[in-house]
C-alpha positions in Angstrom: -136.0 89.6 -16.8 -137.4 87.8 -13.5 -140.1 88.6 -11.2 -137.6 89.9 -9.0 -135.6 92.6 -10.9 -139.6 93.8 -10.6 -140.2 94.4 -7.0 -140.4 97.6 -7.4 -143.3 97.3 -9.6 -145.1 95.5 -7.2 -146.9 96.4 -3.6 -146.9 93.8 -1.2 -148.7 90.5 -2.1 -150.6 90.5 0.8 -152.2 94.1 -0.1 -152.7 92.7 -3.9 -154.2 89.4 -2.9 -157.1 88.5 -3.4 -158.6 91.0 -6.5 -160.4 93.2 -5.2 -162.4 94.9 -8.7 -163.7 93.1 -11.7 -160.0 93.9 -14.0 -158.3 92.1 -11.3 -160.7 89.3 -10.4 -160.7 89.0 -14.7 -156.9 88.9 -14.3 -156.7 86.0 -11.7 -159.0 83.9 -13.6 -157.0 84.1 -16.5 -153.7 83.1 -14.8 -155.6 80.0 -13.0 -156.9 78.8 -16.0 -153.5 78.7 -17.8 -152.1 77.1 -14.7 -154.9 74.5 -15.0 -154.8 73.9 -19.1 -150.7 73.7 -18.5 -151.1 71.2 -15.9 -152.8 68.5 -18.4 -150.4 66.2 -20.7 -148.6 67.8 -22.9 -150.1 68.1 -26.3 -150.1 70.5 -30.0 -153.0 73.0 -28.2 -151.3 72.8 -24.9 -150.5 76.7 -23.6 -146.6 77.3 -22.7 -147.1 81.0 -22.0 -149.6 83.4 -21.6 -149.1 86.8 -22.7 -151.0 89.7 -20.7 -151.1 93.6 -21.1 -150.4 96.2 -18.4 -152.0 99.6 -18.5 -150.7 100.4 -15.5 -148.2 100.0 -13.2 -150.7 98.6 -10.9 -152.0 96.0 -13.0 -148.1 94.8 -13.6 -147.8 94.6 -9.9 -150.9 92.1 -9.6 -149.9 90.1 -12.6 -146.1 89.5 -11.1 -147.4 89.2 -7.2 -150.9 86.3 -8.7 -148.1 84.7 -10.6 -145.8 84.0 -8.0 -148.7 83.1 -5.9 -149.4 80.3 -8.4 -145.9 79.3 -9.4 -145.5 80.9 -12.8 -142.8 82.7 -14.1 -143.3 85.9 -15.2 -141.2 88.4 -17.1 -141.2 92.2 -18.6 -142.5 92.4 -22.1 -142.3 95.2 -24.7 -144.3 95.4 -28.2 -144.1 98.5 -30.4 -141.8 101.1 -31.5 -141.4 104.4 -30.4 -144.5 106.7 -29.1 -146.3 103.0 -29.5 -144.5 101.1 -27.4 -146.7 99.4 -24.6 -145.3 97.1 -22.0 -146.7 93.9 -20.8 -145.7 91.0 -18.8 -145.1 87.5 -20.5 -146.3 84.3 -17.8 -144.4 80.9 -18.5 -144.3 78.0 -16.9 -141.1 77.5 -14.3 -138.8 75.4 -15.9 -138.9 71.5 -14.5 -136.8 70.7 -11.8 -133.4 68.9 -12.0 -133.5 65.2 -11.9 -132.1 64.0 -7.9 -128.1 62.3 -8.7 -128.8 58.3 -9.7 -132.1 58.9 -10.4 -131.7 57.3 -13.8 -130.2 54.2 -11.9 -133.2 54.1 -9.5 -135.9 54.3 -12.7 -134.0 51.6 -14.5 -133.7 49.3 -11.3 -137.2 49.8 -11.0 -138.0 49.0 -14.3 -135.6 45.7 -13.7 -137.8 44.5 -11.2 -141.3 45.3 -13.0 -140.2 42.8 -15.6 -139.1 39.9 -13.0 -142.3 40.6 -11.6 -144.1 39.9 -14.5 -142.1 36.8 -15.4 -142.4 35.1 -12.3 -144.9 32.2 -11.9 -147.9 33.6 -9.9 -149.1 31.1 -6.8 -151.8 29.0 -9.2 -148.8 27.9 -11.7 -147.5 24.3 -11.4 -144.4 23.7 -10.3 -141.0 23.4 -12.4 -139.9 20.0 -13.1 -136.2 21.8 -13.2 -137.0 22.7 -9.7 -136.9 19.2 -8.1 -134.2 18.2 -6.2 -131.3 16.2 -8.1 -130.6 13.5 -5.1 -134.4 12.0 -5.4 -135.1 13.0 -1.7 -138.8 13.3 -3.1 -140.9 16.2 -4.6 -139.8 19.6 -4.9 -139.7 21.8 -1.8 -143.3 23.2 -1.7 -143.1 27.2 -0.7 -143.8 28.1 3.0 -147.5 29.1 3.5 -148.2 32.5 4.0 -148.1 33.7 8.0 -151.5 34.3 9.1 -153.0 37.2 9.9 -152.5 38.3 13.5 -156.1 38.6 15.4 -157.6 41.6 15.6 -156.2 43.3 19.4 -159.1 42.5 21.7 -158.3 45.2 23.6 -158.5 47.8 21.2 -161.8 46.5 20.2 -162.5 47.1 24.1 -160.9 50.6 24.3 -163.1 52.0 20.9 -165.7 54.3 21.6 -169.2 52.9 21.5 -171.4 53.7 18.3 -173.5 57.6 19.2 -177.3 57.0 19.8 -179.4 59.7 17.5 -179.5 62.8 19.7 -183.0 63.3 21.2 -185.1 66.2 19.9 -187.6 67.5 22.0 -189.3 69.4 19.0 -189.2 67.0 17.0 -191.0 64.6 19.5 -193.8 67.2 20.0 -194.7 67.3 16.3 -194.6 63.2 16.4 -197.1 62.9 19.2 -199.4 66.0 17.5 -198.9 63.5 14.6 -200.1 60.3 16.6 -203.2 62.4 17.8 -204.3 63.3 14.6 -204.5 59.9 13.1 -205.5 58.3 16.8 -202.2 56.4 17.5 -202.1 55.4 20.8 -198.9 52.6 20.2 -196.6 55.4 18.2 -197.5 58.1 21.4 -196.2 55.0 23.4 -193.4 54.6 21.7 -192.2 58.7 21.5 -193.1 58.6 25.1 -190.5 55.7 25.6 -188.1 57.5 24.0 -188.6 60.7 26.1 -187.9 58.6 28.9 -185.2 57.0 27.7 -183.5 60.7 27.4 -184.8 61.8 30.8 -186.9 64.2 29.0 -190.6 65.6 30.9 -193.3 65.9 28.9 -194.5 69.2 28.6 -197.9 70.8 29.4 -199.2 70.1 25.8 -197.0 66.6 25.3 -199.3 65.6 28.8 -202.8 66.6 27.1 -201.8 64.5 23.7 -200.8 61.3 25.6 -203.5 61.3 28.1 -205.9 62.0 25.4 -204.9 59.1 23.4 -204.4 56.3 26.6 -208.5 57.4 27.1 -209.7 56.3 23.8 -208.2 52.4 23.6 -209.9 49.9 25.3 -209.4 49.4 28.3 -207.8 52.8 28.9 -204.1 52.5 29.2 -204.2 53.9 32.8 -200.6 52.5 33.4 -199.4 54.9 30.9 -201.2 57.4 31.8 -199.9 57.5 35.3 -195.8 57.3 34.0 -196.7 60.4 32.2 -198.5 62.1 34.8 -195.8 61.2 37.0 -193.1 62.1 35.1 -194.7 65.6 34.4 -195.7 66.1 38.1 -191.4 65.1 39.4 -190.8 67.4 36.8 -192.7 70.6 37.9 -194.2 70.8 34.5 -197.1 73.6 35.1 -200.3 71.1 33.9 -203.0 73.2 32.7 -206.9 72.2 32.5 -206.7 69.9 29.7 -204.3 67.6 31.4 -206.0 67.5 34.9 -209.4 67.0 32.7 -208.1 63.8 30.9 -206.6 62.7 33.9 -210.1 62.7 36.1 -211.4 61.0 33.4 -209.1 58.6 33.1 -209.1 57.5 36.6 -213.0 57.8 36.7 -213.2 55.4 33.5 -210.6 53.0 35.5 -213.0 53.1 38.3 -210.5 55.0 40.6 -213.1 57.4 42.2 -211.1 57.9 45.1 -208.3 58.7 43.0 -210.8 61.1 40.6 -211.9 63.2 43.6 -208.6 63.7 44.9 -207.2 64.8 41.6 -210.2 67.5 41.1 -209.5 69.0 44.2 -205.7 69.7 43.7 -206.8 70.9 40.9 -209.1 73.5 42.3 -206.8 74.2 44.9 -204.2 74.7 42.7 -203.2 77.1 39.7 -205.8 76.2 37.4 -208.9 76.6 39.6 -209.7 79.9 37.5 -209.7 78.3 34.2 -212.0 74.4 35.4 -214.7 73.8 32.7 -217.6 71.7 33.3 -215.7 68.6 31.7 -213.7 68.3 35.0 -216.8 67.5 36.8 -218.7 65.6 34.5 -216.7 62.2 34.8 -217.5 62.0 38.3 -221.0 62.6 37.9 -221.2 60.1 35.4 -219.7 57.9 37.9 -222.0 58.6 40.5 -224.9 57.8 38.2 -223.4 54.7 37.4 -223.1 53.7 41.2 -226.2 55.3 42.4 -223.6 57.5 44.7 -225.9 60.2 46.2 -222.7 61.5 48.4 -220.5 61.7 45.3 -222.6 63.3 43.2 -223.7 66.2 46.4 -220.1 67.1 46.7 -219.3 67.1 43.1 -222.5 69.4 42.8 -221.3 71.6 45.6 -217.3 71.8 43.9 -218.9 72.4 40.8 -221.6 75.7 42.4 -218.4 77.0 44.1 -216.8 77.1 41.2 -219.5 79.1 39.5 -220.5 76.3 37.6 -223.7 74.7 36.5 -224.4 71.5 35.1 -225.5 70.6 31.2 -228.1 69.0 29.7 -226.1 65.4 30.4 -225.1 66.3 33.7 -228.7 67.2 34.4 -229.7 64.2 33.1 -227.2 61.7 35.0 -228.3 63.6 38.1 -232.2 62.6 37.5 -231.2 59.0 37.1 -229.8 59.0 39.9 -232.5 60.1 41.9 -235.0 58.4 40.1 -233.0 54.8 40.8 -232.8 56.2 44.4 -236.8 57.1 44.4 -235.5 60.2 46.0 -238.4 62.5 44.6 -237.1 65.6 47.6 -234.0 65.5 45.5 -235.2 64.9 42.2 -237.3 68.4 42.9 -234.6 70.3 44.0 -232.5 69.0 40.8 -235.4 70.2 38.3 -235.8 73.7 40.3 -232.1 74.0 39.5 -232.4 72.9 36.0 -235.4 75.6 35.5 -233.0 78.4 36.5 -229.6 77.0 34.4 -231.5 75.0 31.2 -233.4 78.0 29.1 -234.0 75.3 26.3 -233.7 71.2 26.1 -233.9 69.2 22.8 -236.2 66.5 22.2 -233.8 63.7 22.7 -233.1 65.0 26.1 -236.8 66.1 26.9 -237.4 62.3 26.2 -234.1 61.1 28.1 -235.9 63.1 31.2 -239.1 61.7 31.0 -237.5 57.8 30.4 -236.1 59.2 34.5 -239.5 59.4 35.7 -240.9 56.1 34.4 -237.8 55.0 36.4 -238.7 56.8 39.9 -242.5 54.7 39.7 -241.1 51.9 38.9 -238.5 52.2 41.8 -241.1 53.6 44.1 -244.1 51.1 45.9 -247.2 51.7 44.4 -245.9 54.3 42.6 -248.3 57.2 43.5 -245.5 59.1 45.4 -243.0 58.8 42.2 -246.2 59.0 40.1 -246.6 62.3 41.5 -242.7 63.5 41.8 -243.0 62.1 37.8 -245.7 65.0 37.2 -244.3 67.6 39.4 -240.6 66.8 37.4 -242.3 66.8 33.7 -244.5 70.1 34.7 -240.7 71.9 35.5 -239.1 70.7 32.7 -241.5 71.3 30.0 -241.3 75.0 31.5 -238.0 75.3 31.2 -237.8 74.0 27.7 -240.7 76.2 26.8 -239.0 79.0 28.2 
């Protein structure tokens, strides 16, 4: 008896498929493997049926509605005798289909042709003597070569879609620069840089910092770098932060761009950040104005620095003396140490020395030396105080 004289045994498949508890799921993966082992050549151990019991009427339903679903044949079974009869259902395989009319005459044909195949001479064998013509018109007619290949359609080529770039990932560029700064790679920054560019990509607040910080420490200072990130940051309205204006000024102040230095400082304490500057903003330019004996630079860089509640360091305090000194400006040079009494509490050695090397500076800078001779005792007097203290 078929499937069919069954339906009533059976719900829906749809409600029966797939297994929904572990006897069903078991069920399923017993039907599939017999499928699969019945699928193989046949052979002595090779399963034809599969005989499965049904304690229930629900269980019989699954078994015929999986067994259609995997094209097996199933059909009512009964064991027993009596009270001990039990029913079960019996899964065979469906029986092969009938062979299409002349298909005999199409396998032998083909096999025909298999064996001409074989026989024939393949294209290295040398030619039949029997071949040759029998009026001695010459050699035997040689095969016609084998039509070229057409060329490949130049416009297709054309039309195809260009190979895809690698898609650009901004986080993944981040953790590269970080990666460049930690090992002090200014070339690889340059080149992740590039590639941000490429992609039209800003740098952020933190990709600005990195890139600055590495065009300051090769030599000479990549400033042309530096400025195509700044830039690009700045047309992007990336918010800079301190560290970023910072590495700039000191960029431009190690290029020798004062100009450039000053201007940057004072957008910068014009701007967002003026609550957060630090004393590395301003000590670049008063480095520079050591360097250049700049009184005027270094007075307003003094002045943005007080209004920013700000006070020199040691350094800075230093720079400034040299300055003066060079200058033989012992007014200033006394107003600098009063300043440093009220701001330095202690001073090291090295720069109690680095202070004194100032005053040997001012006499020599000074003719006849008493006036710097006596600026030299009024400045050492001050600063041994305020190291004492």
């Amino acid at each position: 008896m078929s499937s069919d004289a069954h339906a009533q045994d059976a719900p829906a498949a749809t409600s029966l498929y797939p297994p929904r508890d572990k006897q069903t799921r078991k069920l399923w993966d017993s039907l599939c493997k017999f499928r699969k082992a019945s699928a193989r050549p046949a052979s002595a151990r090779t399963p034809t049926e599969l005989a499965l019991p049904a304690q229930s009427s629900y269980i019989r339903a699954c078994i015929y509605s999986y067994a259609e679903r995997l094209g097996l044949r199933a059909t009512k079974m009964e064991s027993g005798e009596g009270g001990r009869r039990q029913l079960g259902v019996l899964v065979t395989l469906p029986p092969p289909p009938p062979p299409a009319a002349g298909g005999a005459r199409v396998a032998e044909a083909a096999g025909a042709k298999r064996k001409r195949d074989e026989a024939a001479p393949g294209p290295d064998a040398a030619p039949d003597a029997s071949s040759a013509p029998v009026d001695g018109s010459g050699a035997a007619e040689q095969p016609a070569p084998a039509e070229a290949p057409p060329p490949p359609d130049a416009d297709a080529a054309a039309q195809a879609p260009p190979p895809t770039e690698p898609r650009f990932d901004r986080r993944e560029s981040s953790k590269e620069l970080r990666r460049c700064a930690s090992r002090s790679d200014a070339a690889g920054a340059a080149r992740v840089f590039s590639r941000m560019e490429a992609a039209g990509a800003a740098p952020s607040d933190a990709d600005c910092s990195l890139l600055l910080h590495l065009c300051g420490i090769t030599t000479p200072p990549d400033v042309a770098l530096a400025a195509r990130v700044w830039e690009a940051a700045r047309a992007a309205g990336t918010p800079l932060h301190e560290p970023s204006w910072s590495g700039m000024i000191r960029l431009m102040c190690a290029h020798g761009d004062v100009a450039r230095a000053q201007a940057l400082l004072t957008d910068m304490l014009q701007g967002s950040c003026a609550d957060r500057v630090r004393l590395r903003s301003f000590s670049p330019l008063i480095a520079a104005a050591a360097d250049r004996a700049d009184a005027p630079l270094a007075a307003s860089t003094c002045e943005q620095m007080r209004a920013a509640g700000l006070a020199p360091g040691d350094a800075e305090f230093i720079m400034l003396a040299r300055l003066h000194a060079r200058r033989a400006d012992g007014d200033a040079l006394g107003e600098l140490l009063g300043w440093m009494a009220t701001e330095v509490s202690s001073m090291s050695d090295e720069h109690l020395d680095a202070m004194a090397h100032c005053f040997d500076i001012g006499a020599a800078a000074t003719p006849g030396g008493e006036g710097a001779a006596a600026a030299a005792g009024t400045a050492g007097t001050a600063a041994s105080a305020g190291a004492a203290g």
